[in-house]
Z-matrix of the N, CA and C atoms (Angstrom, degrees):
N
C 1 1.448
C 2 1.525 1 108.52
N 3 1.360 2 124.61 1 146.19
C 4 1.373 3 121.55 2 -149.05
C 5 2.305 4 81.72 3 -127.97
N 6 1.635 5 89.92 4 131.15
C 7 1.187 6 93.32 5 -168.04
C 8 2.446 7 103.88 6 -83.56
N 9 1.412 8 89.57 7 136.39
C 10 1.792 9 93.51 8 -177.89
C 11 1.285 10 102.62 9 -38.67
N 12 1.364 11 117.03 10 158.02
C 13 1.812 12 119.50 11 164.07
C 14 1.374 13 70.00 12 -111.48
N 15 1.913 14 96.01 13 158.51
C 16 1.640 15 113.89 14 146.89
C 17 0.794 16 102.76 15 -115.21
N 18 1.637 17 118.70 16 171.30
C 19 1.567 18 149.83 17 -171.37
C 20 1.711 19 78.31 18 -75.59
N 21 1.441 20 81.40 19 142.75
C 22 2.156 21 99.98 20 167.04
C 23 1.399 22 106.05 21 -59.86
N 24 1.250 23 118.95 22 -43.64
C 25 1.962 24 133.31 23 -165.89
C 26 1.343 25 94.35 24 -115.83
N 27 1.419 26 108.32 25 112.20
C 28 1.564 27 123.63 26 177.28
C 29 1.845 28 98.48 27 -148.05
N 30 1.442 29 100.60 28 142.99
C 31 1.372 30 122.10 29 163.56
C 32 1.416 31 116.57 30 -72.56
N 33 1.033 32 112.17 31 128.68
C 34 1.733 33 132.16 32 -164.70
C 35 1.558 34 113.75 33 -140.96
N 36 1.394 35 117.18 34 129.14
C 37 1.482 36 121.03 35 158.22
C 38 1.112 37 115.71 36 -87.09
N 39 1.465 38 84.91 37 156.06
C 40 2.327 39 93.00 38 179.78
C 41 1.813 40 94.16 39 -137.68
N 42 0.872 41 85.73 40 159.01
C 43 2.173 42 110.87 41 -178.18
C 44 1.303 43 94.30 42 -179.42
N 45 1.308 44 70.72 43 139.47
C 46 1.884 45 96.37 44 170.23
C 47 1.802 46 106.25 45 -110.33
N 48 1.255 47 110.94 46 149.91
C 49 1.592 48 127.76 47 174.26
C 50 1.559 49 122.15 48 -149.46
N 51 1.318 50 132.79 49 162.81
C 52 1.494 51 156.64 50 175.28
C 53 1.280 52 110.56 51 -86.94
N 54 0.801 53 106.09 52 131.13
C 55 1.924 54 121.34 53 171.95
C 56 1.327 55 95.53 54 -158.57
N 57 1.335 56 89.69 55 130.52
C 58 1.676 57 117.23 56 171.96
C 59 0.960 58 126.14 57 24.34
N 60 1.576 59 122.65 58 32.50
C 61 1.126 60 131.62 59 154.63
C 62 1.973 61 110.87 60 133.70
N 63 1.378 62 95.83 61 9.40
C 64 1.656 63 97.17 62 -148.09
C 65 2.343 64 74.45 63 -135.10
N 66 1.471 65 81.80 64 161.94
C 67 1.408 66 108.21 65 175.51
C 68 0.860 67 117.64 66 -138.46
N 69 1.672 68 122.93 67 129.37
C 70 1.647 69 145.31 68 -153.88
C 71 1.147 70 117.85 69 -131.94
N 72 1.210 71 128.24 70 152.39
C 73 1.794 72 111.27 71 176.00
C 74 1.414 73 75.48 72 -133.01
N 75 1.831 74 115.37 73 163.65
C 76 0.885 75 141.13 74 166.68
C 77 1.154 76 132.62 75 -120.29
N 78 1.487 77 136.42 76 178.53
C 79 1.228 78 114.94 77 159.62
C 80 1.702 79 94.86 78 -167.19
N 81 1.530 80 134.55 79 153.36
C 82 1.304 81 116.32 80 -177.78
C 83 2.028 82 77.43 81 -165.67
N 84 1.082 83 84.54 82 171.19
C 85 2.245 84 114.61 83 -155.56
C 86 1.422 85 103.97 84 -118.43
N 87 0.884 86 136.11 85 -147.16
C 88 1.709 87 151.14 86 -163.67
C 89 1.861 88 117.24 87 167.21
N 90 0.554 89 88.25 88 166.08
C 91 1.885 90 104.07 89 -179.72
C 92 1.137 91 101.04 90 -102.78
N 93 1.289 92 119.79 91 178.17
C 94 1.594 93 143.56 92 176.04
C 95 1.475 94 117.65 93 -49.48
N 96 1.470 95 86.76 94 -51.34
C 97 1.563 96 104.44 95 -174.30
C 98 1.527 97 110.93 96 -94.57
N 99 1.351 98 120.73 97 7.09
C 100 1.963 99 119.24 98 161.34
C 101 1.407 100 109.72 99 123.16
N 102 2.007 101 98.24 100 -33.24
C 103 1.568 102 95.08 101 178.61
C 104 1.248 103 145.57 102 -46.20
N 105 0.976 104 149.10 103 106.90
C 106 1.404 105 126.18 104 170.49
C 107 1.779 106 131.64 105 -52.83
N 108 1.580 107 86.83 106 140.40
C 109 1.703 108 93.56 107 -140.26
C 110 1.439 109 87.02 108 -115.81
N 111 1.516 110 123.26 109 -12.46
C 112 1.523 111 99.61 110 -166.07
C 113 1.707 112 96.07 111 -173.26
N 114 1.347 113 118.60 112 163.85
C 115 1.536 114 116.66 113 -159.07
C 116 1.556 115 83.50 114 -156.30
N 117 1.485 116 95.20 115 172.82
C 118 1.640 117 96.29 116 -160.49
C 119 1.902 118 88.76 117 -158.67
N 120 1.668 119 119.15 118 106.21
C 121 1.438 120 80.57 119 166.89
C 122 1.423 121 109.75 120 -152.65
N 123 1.350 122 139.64 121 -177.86
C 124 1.768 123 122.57 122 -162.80
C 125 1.808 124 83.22 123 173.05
N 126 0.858 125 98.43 124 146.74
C 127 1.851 126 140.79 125 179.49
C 128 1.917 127 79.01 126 -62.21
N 129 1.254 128 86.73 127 140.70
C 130 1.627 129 103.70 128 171.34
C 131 1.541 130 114.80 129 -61.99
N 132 1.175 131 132.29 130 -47.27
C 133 1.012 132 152.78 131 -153.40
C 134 1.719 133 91.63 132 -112.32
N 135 1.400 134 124.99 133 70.80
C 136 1.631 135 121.79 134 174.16
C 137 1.176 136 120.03 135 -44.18
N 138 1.280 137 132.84 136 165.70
C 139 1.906 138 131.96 137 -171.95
C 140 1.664 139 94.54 138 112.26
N 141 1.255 140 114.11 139 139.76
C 142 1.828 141 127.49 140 150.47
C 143 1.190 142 122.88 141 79.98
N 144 1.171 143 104.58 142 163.90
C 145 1.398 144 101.30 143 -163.89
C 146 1.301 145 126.86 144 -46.92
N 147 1.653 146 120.68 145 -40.01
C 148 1.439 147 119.21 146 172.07
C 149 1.372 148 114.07 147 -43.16
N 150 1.396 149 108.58 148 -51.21
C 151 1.380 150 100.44 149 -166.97
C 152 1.591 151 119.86 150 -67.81
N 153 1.341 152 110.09 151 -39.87
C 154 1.696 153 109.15 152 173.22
C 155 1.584 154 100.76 153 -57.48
N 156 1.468 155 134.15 154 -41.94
C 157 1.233 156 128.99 155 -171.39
C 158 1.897 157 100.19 156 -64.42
N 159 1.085 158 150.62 157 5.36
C 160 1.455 159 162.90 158 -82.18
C 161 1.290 160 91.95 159 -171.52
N 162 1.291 161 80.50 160 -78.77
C 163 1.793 162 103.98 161 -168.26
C 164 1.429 163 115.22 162 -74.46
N 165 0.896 164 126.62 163 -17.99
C 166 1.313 165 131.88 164 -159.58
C 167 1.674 166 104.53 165 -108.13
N 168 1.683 167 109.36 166 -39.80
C 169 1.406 168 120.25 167 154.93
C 170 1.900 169 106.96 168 -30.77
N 171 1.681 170 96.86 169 -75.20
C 172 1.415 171 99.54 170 -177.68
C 173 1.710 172 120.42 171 -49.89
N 174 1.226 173 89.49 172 -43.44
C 175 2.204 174 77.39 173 -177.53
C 176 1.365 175 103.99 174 -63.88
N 177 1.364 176 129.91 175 -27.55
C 178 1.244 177 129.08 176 163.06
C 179 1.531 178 126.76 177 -22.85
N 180 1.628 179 78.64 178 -84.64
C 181 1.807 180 107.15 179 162.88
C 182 1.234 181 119.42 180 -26.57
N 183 1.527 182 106.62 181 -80.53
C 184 1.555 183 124.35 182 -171.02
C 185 1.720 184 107.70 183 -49.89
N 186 1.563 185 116.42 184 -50.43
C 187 1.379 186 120.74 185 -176.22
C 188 1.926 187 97.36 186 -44.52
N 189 1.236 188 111.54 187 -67.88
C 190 1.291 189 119.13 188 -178.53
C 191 1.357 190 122.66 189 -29.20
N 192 1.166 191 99.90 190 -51.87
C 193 1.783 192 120.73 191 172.39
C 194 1.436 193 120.73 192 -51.23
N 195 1.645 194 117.89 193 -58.97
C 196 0.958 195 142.39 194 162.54
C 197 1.610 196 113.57 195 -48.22
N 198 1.116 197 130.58 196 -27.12
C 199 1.429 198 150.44 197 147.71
C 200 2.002 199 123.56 198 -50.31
N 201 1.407 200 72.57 199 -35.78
C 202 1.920 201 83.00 200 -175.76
C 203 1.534 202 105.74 201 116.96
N 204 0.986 203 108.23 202 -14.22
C 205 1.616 204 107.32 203 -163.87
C 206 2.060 205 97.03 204 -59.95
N 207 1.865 206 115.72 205 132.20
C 208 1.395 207 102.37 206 162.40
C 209 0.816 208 151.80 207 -110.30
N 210 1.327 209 121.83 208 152.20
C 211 1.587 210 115.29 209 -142.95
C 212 2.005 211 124.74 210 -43.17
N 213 1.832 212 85.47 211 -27.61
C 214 1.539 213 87.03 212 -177.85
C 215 1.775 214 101.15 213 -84.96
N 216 1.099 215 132.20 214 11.05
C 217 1.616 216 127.10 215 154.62
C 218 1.394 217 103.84 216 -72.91
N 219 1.410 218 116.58 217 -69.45
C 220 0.981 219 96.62 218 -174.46
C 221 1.804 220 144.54 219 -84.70
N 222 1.864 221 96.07 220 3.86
C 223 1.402 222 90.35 221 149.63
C 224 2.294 223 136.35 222 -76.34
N 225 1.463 224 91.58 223 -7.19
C 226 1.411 225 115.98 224 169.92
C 227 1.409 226 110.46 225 -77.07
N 228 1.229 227 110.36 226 -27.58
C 229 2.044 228 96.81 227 -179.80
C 230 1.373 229 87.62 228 -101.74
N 231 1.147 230 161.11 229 4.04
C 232 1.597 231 133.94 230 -171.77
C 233 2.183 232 85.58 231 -108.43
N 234 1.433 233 76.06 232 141.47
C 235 1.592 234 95.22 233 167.48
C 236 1.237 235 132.19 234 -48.79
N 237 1.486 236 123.64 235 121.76
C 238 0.984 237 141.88 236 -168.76
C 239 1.748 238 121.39 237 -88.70
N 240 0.628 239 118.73 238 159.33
C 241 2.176 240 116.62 239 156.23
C 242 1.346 241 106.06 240 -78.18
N 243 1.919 242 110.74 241 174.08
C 244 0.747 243 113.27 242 -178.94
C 245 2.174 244 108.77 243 -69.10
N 246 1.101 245 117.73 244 -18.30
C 247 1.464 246 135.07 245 -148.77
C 248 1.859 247 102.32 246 -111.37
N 249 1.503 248 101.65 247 -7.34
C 250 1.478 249 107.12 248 142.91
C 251 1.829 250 79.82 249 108.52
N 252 1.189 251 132.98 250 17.10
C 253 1.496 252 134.19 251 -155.72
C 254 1.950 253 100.65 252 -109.74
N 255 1.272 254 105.99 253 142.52
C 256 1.200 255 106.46 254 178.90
C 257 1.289 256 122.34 255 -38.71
N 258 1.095 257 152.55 256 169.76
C 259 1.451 258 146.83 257 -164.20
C 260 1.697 259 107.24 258 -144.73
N 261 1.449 260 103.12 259 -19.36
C 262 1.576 261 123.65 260 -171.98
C 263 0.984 262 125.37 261 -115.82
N 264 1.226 263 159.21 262 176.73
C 265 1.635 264 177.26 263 168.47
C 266 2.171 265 94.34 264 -70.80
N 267 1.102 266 62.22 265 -55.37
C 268 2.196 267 65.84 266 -166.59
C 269 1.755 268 105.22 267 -90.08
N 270 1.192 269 111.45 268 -6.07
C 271 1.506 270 98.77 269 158.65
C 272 1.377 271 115.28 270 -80.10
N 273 1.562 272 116.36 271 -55.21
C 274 1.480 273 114.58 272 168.25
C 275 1.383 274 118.46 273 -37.26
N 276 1.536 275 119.36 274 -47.34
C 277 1.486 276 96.95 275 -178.16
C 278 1.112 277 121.82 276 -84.62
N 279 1.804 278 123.57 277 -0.16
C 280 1.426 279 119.33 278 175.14
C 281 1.499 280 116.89 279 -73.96
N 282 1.850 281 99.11 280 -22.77
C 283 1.247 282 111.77 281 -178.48
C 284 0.992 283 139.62 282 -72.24
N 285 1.634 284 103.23 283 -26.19
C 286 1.676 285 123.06 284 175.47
C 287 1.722 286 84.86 285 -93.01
N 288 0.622 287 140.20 286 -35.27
C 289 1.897 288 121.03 287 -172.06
C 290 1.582 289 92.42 288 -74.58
N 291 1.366 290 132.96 289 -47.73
C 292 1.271 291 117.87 290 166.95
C 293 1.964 292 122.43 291 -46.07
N 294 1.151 293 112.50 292 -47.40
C 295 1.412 294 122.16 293 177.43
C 296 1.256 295 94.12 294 -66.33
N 297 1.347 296 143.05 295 -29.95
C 298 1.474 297 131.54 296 -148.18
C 299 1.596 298 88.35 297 -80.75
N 300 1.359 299 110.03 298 -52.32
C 301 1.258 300 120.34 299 -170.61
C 302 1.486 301 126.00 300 -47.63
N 303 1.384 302 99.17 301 -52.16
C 304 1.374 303 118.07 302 163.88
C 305 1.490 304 118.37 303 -53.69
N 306 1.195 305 146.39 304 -48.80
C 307 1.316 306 166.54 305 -158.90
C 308 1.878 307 84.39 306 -84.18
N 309 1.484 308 141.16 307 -62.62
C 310 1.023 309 108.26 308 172.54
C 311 1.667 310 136.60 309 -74.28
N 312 1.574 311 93.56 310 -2.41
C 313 1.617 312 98.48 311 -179.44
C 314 1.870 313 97.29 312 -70.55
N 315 1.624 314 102.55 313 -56.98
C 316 1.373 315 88.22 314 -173.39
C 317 1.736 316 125.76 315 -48.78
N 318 1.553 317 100.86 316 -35.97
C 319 1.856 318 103.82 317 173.42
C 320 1.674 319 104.51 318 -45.87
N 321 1.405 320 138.79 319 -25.73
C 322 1.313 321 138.44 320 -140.29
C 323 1.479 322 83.11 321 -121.45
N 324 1.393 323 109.37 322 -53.54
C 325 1.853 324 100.29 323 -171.99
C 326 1.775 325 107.46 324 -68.48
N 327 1.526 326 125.94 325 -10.42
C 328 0.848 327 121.60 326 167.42
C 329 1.945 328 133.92 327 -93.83
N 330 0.943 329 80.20 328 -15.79
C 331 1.643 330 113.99 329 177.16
C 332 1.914 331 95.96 330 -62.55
N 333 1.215 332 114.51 331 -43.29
C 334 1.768 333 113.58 332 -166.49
C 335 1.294 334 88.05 333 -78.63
N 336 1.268 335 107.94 334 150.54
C 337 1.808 336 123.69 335 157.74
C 338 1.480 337 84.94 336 -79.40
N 339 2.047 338 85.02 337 142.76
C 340 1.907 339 110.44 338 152.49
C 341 1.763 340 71.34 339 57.07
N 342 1.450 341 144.01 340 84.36
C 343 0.947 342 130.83 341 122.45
C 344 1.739 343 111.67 342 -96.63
N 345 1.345 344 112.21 343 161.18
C 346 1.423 345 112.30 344 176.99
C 347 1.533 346 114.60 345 -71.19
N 348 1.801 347 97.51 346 -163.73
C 349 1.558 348 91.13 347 163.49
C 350 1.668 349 124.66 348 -64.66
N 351 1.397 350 107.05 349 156.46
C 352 1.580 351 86.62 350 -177.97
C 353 1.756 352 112.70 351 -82.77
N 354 1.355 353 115.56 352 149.32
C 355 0.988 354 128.74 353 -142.39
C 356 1.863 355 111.50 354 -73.14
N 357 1.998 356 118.18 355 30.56
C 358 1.034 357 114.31 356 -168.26
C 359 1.271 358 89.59 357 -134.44
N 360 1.522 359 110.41 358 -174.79
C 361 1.595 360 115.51 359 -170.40
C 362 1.858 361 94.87 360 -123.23
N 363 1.669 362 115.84 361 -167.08
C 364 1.387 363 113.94 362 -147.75
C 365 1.743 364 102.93 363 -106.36
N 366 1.623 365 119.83 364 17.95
C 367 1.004 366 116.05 365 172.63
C 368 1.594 367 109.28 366 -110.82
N 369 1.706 368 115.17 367 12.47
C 370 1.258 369 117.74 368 175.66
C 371 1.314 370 76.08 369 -109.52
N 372 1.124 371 141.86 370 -55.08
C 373 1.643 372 128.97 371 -169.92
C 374 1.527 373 100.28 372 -36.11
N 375 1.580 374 122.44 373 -69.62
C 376 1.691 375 131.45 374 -168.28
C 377 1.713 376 91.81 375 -37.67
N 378 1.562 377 111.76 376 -60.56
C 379 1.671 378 103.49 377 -173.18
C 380 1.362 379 127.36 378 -46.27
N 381 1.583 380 120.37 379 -34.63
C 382 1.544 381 136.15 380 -152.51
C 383 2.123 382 78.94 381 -87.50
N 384 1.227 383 111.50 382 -56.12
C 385 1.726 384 101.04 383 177.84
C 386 1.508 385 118.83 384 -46.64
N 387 1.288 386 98.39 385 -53.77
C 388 1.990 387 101.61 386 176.23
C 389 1.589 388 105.46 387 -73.70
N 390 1.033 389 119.80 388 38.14
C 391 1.598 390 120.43 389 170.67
C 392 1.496 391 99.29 390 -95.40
N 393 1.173 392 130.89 391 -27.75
C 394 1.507 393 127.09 392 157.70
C 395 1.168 394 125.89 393 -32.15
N 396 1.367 395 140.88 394 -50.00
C 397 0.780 396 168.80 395 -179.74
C 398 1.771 397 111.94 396 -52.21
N 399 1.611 398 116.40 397 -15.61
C 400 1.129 399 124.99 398 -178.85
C 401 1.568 400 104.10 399 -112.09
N 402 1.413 401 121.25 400 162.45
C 403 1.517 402 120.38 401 -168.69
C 404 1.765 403 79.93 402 -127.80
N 405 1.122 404 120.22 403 157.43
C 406 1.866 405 137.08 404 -174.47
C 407 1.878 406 85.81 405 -124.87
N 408 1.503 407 76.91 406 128.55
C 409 1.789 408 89.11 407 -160.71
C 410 1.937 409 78.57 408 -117.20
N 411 1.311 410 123.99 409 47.68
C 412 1.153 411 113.18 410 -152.43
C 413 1.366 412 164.35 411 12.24
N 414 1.607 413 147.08 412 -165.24
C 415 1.293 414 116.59 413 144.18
C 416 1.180 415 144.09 414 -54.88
N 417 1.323 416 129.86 415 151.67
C 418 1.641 417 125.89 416 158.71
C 419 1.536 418 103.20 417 -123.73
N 420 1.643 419 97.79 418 160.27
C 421 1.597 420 92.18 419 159.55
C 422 1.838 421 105.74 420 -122.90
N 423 0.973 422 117.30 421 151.01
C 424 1.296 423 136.55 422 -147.57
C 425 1.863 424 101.23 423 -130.22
């Protein structure tokens, strides 16, 4: 399997969020075709081990991605709570880029007349509510 190149200059979101006590900003890109291809993430406050463990999470990630691997695999192997809730730094943000996603499918599944239900169940709904919880540190292009 032959790993994606990206374009050098790509459009990217950033938000910052809280986990377990600590504050992160993020930021992650897309492919041609919408996927997300790559994630970016580090402790607000850069320096120490968390944060290389951060960063290094993400090249992780992104390599994977860039591989084909999808995103909802690999939000299924990273550790969970007991209450089914991210447990990690890089689950939360796979989770809100998962909700993000969802939140525009429904704008689109709602947008059609006589569309059906939208095509997810009520524990992506719980996610699309705790999307509050994230601040939009806006676009960049990269």
């Amino acid at each position: 399997m032959k790993r994606l190149t990206l374009p050098n200059r790509r459009r990217s979101e950033s938000l910052a969020f809280e986990q377990n006590g600590a504050r992160y900003h993020a930021s992650y890109s897309r492919n041609e075709s919408g996927e997300i291809a790559e994630v970016f993430l580090g402790l607000e406050k850069p320096g120490g081990a968390l944060d290389d463990l951060c960063r290094d999470l993400a090249v992780t990630a992104s390599i994977a991605l860039q591989f084909g691997a999808p995103v909802a695999n690999i939000r299924h192997a990273l550790t969970r709570t007991h209450t089914g809730a991210a447990a990690g730094p890089l689950g939360k943000l796979l989770d809100f880029i998962a909700g993000a996603e969802i939140v525009n499918l429904r704008a689109r599944t709602e947008s059609v007349a006589n569309a059906a239900e939208p095509p997810f169940g009520p524990d992506i709904l719980q996610l699309i509510d705790s999307a509050d919880a994230f601040e939009f540190g806006g676009d960049d292009d990269r």
